[in-house]
C-alpha positions as semicolon CSV with decimal commas, in nm:
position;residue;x (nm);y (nm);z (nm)
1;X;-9,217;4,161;-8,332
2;X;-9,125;3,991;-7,972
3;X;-9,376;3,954;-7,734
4;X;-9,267;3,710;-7,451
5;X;-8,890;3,692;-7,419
6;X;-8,728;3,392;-7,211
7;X;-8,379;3,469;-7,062
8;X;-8,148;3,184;-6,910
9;X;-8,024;3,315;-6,554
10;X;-7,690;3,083;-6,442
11;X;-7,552;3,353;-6,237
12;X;-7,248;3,368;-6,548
13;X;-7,128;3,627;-6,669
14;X;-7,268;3,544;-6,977
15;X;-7,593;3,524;-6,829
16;X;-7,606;3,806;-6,724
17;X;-7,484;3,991;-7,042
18;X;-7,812;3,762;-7,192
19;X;-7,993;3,910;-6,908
20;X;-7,897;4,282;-7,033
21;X;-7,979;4,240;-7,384
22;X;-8,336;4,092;-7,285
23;X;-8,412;4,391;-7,087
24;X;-8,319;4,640;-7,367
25;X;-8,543;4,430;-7,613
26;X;-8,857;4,386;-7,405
27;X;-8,845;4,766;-7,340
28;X;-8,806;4,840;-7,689
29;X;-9,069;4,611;-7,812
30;X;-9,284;4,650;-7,514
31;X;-9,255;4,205;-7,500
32;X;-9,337;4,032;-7,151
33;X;-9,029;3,878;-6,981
34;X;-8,932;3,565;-6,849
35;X;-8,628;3,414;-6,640
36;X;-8,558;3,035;-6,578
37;X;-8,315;2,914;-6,428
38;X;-8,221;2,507;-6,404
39;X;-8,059;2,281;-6,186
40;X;-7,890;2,068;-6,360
41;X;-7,671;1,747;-6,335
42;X;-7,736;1,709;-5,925
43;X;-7,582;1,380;-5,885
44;X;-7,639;1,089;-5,643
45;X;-7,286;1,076;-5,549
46;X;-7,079;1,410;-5,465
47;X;-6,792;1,329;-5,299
48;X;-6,914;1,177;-5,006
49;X;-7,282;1,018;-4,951
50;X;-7,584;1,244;-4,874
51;X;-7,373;1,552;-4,965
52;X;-7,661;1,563;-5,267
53;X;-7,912;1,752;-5,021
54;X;-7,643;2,022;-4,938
55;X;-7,554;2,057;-5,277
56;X;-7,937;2,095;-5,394
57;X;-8,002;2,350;-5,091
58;X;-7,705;2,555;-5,190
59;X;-7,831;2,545;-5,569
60;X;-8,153;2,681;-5,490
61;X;-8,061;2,976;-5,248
62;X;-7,803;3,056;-5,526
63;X;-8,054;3,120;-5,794
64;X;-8,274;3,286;-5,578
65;X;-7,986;3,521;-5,546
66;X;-7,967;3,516;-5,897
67;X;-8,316;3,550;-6,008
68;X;-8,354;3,829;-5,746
69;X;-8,073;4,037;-5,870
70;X;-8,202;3,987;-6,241
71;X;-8,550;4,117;-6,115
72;X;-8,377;4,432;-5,957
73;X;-8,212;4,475;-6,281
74;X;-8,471;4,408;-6,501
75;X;-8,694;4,666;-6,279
76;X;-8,431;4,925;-6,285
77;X;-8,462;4,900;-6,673
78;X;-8,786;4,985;-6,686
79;X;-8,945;4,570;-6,723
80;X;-9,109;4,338;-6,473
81;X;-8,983;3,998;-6,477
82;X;-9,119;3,704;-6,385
83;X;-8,868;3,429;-6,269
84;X;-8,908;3,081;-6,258
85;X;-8,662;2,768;-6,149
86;X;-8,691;2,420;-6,262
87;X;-8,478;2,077;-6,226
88;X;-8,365;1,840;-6,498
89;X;-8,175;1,897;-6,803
90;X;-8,104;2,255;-6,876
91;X;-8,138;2,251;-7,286
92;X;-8,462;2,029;-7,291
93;X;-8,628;2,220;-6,984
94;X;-8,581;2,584;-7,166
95;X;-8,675;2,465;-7,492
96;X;-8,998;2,286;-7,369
97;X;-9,070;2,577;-7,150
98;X;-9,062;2,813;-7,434
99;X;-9,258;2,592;-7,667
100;X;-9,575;2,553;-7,373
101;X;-9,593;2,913;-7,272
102;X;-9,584;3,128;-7,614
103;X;-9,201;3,201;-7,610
104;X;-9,116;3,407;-7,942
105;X;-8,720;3,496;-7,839
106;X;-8,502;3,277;-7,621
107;X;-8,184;3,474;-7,522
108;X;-7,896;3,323;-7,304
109;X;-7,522;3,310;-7,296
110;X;-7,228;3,155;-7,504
111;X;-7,156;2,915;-7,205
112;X;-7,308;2,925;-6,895
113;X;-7,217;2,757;-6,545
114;X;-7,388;2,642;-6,250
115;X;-7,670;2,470;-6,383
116;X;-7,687;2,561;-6,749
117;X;-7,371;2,420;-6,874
118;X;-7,273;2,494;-7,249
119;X;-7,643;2,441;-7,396
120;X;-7,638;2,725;-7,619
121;X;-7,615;2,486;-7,932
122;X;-7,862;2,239;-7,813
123;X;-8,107;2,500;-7,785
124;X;-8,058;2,666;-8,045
125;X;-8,105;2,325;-8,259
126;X;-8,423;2,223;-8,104
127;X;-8,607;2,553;-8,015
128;X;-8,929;2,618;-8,227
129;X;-8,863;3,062;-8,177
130;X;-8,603;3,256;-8,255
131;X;-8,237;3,230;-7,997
132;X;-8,021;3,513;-7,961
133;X;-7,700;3,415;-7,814
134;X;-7,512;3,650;-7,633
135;X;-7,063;3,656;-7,564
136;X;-6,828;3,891;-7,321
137;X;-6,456;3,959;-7,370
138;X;-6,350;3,767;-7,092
139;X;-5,995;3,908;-7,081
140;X;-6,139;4,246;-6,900
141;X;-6,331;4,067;-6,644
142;X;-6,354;4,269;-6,296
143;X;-6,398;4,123;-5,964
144;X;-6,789;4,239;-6,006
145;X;-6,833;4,034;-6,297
146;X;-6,764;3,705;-6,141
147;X;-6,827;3,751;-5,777
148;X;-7,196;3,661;-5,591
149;X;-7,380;3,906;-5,493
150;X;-7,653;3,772;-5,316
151;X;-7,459;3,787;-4,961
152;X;-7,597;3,698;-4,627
153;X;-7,443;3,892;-4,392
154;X;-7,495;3,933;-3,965
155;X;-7,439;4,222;-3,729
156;X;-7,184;4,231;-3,434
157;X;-7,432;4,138;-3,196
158;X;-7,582;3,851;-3,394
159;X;-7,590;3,560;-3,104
160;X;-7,386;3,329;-3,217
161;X;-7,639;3,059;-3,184
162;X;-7,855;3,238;-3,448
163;X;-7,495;3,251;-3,646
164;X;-7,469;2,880;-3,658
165;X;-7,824;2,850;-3,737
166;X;-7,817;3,081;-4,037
167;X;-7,479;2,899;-4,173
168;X;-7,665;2,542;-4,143
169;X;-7,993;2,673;-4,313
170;X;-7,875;2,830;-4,600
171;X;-7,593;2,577;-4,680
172;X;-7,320;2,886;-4,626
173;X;-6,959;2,811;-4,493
174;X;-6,894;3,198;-4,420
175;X;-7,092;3,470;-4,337
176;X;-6,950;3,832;-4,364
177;X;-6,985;4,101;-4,046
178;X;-7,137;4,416;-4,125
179;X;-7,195;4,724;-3,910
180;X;-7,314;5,071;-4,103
181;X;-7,280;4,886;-4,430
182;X;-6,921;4,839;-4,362
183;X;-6,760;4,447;-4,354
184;X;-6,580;4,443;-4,002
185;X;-6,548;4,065;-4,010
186;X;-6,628;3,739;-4,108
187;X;-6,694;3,433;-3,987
188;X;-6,614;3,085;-4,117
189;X;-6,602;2,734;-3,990
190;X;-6,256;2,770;-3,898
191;X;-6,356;3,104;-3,676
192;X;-6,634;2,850;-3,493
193;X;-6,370;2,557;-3,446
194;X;-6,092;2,785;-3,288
195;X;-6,333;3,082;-3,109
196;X;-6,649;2,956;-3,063
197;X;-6,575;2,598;-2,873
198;X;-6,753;2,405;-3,135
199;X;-6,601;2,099;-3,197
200;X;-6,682;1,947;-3,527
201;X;-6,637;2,158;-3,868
202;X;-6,956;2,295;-3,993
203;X;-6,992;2,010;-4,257
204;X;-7,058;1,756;-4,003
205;X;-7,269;1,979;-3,791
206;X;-7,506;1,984;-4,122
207;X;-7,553;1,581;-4,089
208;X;-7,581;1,595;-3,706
209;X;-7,911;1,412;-3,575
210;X;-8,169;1,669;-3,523
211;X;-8,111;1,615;-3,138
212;X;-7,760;1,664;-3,133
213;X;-7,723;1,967;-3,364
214;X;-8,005;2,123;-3,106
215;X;-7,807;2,046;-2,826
216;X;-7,558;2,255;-2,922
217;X;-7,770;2,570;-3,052
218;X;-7,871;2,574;-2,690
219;X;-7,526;2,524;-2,532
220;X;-7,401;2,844;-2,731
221;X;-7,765;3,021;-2,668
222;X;-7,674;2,980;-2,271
223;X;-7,291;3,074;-2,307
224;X;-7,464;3,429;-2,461
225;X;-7,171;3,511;-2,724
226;X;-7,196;3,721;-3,040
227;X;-7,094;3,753;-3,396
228;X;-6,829;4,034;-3,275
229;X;-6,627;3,792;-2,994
230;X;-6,545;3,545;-3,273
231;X;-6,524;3,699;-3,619
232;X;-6,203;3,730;-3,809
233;X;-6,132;4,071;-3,764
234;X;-5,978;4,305;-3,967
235;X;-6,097;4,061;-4,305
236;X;-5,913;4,101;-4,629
237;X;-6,139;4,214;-4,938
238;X;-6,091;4,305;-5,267
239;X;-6,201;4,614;-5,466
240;X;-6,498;4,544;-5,697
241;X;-6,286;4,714;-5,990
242;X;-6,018;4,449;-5,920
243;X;-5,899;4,256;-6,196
244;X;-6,040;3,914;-6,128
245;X;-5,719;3,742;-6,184
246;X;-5,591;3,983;-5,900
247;X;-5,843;3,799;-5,704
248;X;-5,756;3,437;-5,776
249;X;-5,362;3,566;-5,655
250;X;-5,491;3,700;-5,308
251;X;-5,653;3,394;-5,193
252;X;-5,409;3,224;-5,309
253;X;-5,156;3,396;-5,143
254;X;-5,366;3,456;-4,801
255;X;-5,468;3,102;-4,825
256;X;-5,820;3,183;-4,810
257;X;-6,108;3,042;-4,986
258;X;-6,299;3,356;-5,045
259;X;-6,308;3,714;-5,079
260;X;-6,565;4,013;-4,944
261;X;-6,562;4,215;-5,204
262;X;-6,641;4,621;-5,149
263;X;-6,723;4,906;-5,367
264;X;-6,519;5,242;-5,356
265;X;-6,713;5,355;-5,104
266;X;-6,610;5,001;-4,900
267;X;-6,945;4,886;-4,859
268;X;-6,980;4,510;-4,915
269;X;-7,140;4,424;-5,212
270;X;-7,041;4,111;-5,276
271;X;-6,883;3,785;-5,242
272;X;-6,602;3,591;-5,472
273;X;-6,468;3,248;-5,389
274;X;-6,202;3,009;-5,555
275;X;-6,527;2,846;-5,648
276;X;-6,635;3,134;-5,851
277;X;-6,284;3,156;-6,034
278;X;-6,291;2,789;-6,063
279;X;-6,619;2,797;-6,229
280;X;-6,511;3,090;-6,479
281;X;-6,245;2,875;-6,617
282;X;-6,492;2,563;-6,632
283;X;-6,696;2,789;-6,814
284;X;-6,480;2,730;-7,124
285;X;-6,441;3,139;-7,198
286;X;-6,119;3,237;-7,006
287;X;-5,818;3,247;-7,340
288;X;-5,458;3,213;-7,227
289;X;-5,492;3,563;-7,194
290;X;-5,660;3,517;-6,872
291;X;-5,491;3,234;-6,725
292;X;-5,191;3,148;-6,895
293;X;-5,197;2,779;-6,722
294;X;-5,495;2,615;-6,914
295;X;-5,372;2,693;-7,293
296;X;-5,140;2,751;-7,534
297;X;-4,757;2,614;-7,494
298;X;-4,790;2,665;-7,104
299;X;-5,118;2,469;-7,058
300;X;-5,110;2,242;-6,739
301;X;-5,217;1,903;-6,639
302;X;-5,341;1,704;-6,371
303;X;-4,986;1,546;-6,319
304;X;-4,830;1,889;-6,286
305;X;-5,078;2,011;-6,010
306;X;-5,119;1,658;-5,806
307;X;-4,965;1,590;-5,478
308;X;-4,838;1,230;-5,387
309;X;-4,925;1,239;-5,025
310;X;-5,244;1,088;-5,033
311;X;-5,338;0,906;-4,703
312;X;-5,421;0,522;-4,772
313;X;-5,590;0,214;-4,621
314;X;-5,624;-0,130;-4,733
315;X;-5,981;-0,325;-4,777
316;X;-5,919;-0,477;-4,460
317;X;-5,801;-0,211;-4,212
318;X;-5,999;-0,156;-3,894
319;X;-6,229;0,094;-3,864
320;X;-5,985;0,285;-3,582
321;X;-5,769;0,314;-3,856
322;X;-5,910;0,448;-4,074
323;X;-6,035;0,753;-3,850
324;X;-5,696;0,755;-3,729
325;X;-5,573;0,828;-4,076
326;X;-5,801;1,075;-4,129
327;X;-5,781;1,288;-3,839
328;X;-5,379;1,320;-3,978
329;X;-5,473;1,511;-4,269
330;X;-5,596;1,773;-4,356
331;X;-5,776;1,629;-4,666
332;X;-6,040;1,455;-4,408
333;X;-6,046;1,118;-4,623
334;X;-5,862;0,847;-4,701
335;X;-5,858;0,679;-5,032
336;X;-5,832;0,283;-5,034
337;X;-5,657;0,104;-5,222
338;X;-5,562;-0,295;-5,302
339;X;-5,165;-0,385;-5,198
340;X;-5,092;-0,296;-5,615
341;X;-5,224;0,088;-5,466
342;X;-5,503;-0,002;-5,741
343;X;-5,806;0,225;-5,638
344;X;-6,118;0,091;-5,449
345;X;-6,243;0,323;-5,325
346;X;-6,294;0,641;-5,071
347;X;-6,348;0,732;-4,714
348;X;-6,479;1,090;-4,625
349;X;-6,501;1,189;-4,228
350;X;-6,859;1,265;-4,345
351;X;-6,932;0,932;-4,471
352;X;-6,825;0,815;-4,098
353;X;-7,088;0,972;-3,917
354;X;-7,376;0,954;-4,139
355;X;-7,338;0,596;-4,164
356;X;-7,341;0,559;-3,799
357;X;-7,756;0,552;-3,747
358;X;-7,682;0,178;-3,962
359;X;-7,422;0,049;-3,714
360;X;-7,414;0,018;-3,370
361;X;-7,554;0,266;-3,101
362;X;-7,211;0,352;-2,954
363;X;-7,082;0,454;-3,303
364;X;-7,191;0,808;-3,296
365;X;-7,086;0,942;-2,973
366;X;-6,742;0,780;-2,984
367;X;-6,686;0,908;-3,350
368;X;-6,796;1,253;-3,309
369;X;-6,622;1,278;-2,951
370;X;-6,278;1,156;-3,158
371;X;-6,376;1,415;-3,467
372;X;-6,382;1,671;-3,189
373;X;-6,047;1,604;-3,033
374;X;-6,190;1,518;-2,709
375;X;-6,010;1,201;-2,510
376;X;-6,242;0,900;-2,576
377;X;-6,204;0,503;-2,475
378;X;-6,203;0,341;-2,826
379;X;-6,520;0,124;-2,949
380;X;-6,391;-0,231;-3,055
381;X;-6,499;-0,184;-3,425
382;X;-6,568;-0,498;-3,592
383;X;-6,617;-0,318;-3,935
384;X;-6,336;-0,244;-4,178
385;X;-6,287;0,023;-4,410
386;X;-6,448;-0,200;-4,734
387;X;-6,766;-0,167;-4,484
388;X;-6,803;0,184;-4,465
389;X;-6,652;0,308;-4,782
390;X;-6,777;0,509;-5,079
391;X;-6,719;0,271;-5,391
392;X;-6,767;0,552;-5,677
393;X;-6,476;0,772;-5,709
394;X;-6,407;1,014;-5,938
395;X;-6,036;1,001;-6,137
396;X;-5,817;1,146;-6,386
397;X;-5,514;1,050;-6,521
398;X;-5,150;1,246;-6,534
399;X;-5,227;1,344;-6,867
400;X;-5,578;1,514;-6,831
401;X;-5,571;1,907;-6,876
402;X;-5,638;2,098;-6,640
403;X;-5,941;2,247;-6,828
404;X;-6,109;1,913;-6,798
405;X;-5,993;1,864;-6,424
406;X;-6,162;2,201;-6,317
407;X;-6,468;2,065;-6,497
408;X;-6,465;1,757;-6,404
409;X;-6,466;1,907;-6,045
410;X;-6,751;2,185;-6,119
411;X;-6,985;1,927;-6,277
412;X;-6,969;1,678;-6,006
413;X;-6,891;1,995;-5,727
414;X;-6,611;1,805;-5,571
415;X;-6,325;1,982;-5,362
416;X;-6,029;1,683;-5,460
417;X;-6,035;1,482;-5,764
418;X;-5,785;1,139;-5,722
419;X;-5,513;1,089;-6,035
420;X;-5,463;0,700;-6,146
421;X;-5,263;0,566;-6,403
422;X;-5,391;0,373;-6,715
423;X;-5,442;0,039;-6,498
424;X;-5,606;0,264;-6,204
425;X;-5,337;0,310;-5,969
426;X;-5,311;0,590;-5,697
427;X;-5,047;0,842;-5,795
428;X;-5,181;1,151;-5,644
429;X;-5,453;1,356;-5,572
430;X;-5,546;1,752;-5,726
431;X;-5,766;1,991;-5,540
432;X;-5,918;2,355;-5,574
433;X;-5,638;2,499;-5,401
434;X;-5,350;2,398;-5,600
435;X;-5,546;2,450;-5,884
436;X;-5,553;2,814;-5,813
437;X;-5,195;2,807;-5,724
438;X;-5,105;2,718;-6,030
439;X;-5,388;2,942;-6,250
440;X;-5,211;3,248;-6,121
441;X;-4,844;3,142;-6,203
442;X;-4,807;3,265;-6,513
443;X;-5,059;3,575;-6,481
């Protein structure tokens, strides 16, 4: 019969229904067992320039939350399993893996996410062994199903130094607050702007100079504060046994990007995020049972979703400008466009401040002090916004579904997608959030 098994880990759901149907095999057939998990389709570009590294650090402390769960499992089921995690392209990397080290029976999911994408078919073409390919009913999915459950969480009297630490070295932009394996906060970036004196939003604190960033760890080391005098307190979860449409309607409602999520004896055990939803739908499983908005007569489109009030500059406009325009909004870029509003191309705040070691010395500490809201003399910029800006942007059109929008954004792991005409106009601009808004309309 079987005697190694390889099992594709994603973090999906139906990865993780592969992952249970590899266990039960190995221990019937007494076969070694194997997980892999691939990062896949890390681009150069992501929204704004050097956000690649961020993205790549928060792909590999996800699977290790992945492939650590699936060993727990797989332990608990009576099978050791050795993990492994490779980059490049999902379908080629499993079936060459399989072929080198003896693989008899590949098992993984219908459609994966994350990393694996919908390789299913590809595999199965070009595998030498046998593929067992495994499905969920997706209209009975629970809160547990989709939500992460590798979670880093602090104590109360986590320094808040150590806090901002933790949240820059694992890539995190929230960390829950436990005490007695009870949530009793959380912080986020928006906790450390408002309670915690920091000035910039976590995002630019990642792509601080190595100086800088230090600076401030020992500024809030010295003012001796704690997870406790700045968490969100009391935090809004969600019941594990929650339907996870239930969950895509509460942050959507709060206006919050993510969810603790607690068992019945409220103990955290978990984490979902409109990421997580987003990715479900991406996925390609959800019917119009699920979410009502992507199919059938009531399907949606980018066009539907978009707002007009995007925040523009011209080729030419002066660097002041342009940070002017995008300390008005909340989106934290500006797109540019010609005087037709023909697209050219995109401004993020981050873009600003990593580009400064290039330019001249006063650059930094003027832009950051301005990103901060602190009073500063203006710097005579010679540069314009065609200097500085990010010539790759990522469009749809009016007319593109939402299914492919939410893809489109999951593949490339963008927040805000732009929406041009057929001749490449600015019309409007989608993002996560109204994208949830409108996936729990109809549910």
């Amino acid at each position: 019969m079987y005697k190694h098994i390889l099992v594709a880990l994603d973090g999906s759901l139906e990865s993780e229904q592969a992952l249970k149907q590899a266990i039960a095999l190995a221990g019937l057939v007494g076969a070694s067992l194997t997980g892999i998990s691939v990062i896949e389709k890390l681009p150069a570009y992501a929204a704004s320039v050097g956000e690649v590294q961020e993205m790549k650090d928060e792909f590999e402390g996800f699977f290790a939350g992945v492939q650590d769960n699936a060993a727990k499992a797989a332990k608990a089921g009576g099978v050791d399993l050795k993990t492994i995690l490779r980059a490049g392209n999902a379908a080629h990397t499993i079936v060459h893996y399989a072929a080198e080290n003896g693989v008899d029976l590949i098992v993984m999911g219908a459609i994966g996410r994350r990393g694996l994408g919908g390789t299913a078919d590809k595999v199965t073409e070009n595998a030498a062994c046998s593929v067992l390919v495994a499905r969920v009913s997706l209209p009975s999915i629970r809160v547990r199903d989709a939500m992460t459950s590798a979670v880093t969480a602090i104590s109360p009297t986590t320094p808040l130094s150590q806090v901002v630490e933790l949240l820059i070295e694992k890539g995190l932009k929230a960390t829950p607050v436990v005490e007695n394996g009870k949530i009793i906060g959380i912080i986020t970036g928006g906790d450390l702007l408002a309670r915690a004196g920091m000035g910039l939003r976590i995002s630019l604190q990642r792509i601080l100079p190595a100086d800088l960033f230090s600076e401030q760890i020992r500024q809030l080391a010295e003012e001796g504060k704690t997870a406790k005098d700045i968490m969100t307190s009391p935090v809004v979860t969600i019941d594990d046994d929650e339907h996870v449409t239930r969950a895509a309607a509460l942050m959507s409602e709060k206006n919050i990007k993510r969810l603790p999520v607690v068992n019945k004896q409220g103990e955290l055990v978990g984490v979902i995020s409109r990421l997580d939803i987003l990715a479900l739908v991406a996925s390609g499983g959800p019917s119009s049972e699920l979410f009502p908005a992507i199919a059938g007569a009531t399907a949606r489109t980018a066009g539907d979703i978009m707002f007009r009030n995007v925040p523009t500059v011209t080729l030419d406009a002066n660097l002041n400008e342009v940070i002017n325009k995008i300390l008005t909004t909340p989106l934290r870029r500006v797109v540019v466009t010609d005087e037709g509003r023909h697209v050219l191309g995109i401004i993020v705040d981050t873009d600003l401040v990593k580009a400064t070691p290039q330019r001249k010395a006063g650059w930094l500490p003027n832009i950051l002090s301005r990103f901060s809201n602190v009073p500063t003399e203006l710097v005579n910029f010679t540069e314009n916004a065609g200097d500085v800006m990010t010539r790759e942007v990522f469009a749809v059109q009016p007319d593109t579904p939402l299914t492919d929008v939410i893809r489109l954004m999951i593949d490339k792991q963008i927040k805000r997608l732009v929406v041009t005409d057929e001749d490449k106009r600015l019309v409007g601009m989608v993002s996560r959030e109204s994208i949830l808004r409108v996936l729990i309309s109809n549910t």
